[in-house]
C-alpha positions in Angstrom: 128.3 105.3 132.9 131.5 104.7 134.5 134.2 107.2 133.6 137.8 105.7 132.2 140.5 107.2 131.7 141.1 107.8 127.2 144.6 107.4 127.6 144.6 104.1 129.1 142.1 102.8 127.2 144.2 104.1 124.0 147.2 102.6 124.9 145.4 99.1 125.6 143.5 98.7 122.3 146.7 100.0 120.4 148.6 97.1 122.2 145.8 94.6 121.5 145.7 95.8 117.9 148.3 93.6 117.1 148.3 89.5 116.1 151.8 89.2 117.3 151.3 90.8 121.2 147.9 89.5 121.6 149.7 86.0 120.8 152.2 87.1 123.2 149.4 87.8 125.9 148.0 84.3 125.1 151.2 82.9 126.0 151.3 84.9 129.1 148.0 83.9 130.3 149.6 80.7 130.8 152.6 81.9 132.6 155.2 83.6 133.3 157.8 83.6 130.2 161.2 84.7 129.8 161.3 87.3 126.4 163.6 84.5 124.9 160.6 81.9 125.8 157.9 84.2 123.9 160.3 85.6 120.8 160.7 81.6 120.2 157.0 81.1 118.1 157.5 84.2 116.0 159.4 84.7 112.7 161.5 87.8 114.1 164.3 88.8 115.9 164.7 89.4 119.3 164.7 93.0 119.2 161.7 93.0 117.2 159.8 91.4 119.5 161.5 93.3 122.6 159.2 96.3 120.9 156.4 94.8 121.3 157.1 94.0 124.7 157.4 97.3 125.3 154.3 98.5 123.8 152.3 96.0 125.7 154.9 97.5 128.7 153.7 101.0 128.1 149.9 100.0 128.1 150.1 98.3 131.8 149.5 94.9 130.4 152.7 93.3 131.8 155.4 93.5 134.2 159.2 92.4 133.2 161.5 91.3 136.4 165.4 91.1 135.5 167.4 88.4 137.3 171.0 89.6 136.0 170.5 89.0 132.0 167.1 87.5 132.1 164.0 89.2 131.9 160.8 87.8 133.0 157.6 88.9 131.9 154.5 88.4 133.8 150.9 89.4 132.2 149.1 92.3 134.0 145.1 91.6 133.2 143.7 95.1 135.0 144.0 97.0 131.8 142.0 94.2 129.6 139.5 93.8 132.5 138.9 97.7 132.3 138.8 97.6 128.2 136.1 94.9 128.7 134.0 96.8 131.1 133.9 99.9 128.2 133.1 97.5 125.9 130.3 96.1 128.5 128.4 99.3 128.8 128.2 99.5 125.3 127.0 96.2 124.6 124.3 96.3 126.8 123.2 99.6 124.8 123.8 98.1 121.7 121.8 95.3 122.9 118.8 97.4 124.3 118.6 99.1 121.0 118.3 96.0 119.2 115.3 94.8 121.3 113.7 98.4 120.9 114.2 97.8 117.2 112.9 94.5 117.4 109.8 95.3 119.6 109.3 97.9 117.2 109.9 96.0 114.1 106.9 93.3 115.7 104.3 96.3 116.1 104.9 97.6 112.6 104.3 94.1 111.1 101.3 93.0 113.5 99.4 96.4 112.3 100.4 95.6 108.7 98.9 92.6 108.7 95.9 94.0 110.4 95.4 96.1 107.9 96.0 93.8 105.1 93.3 91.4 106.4 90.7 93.9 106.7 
């Protein structure tokens, strides 16, 4: 098993716990936006949205440029690309266990009917 590191990991799935700044990452997956350009679909002020920008900030999954007042955010995929490698590993457990289970499940029901017939 590949080792990551808790505290990234913690900070990304806090940030993606969110509708509003995975909506935000959406939009960035598109582009580059200015934070004017993303605050513009949500219901809440500026500074409100400036905090999540800095909580997806903190968790590595963008980058802001200033160009005097303007700030441009840019998304940063290397955090979501490790989250979805954790969550790999444990799908493909989840997944063997599930055909144990099934394989299992077949044998119990094949002898059960043996035994019912005889």
């Amino acid at each position: 098993m590949v080792k990551y590191s808790s505290r990234t990991l913690n900070r990304t799935f806090a940030a993606l716990s969110d509708p509003t700044r995975r909506q935000i990452l959406a939009h960035l997956a598109q582009g580059d936006r200015r934070v004017t350009d993303l605050a513009q679909p949500h219901d809440m002020s500026l500074p409100a949205v400036s905090k999540h920008l800095r909580v997806l900030e903190n968790a590595g999954l963008l980058r802001r440029r200033r160009y005097g007042r303007v700030h441009e955010i840019q998304l940063n995929a290397e955090p979501l690309k490790k989250a979805a490698q954790w969550v790999e590993e444990y799908r493909k457990f989840w997944e063997g266990s599930l055909d144990r289970l099934a394989a299992y499940l077949d044998k119990t029901n094949k002898a059960a009917n043996k035994k019912g017939k005889t």
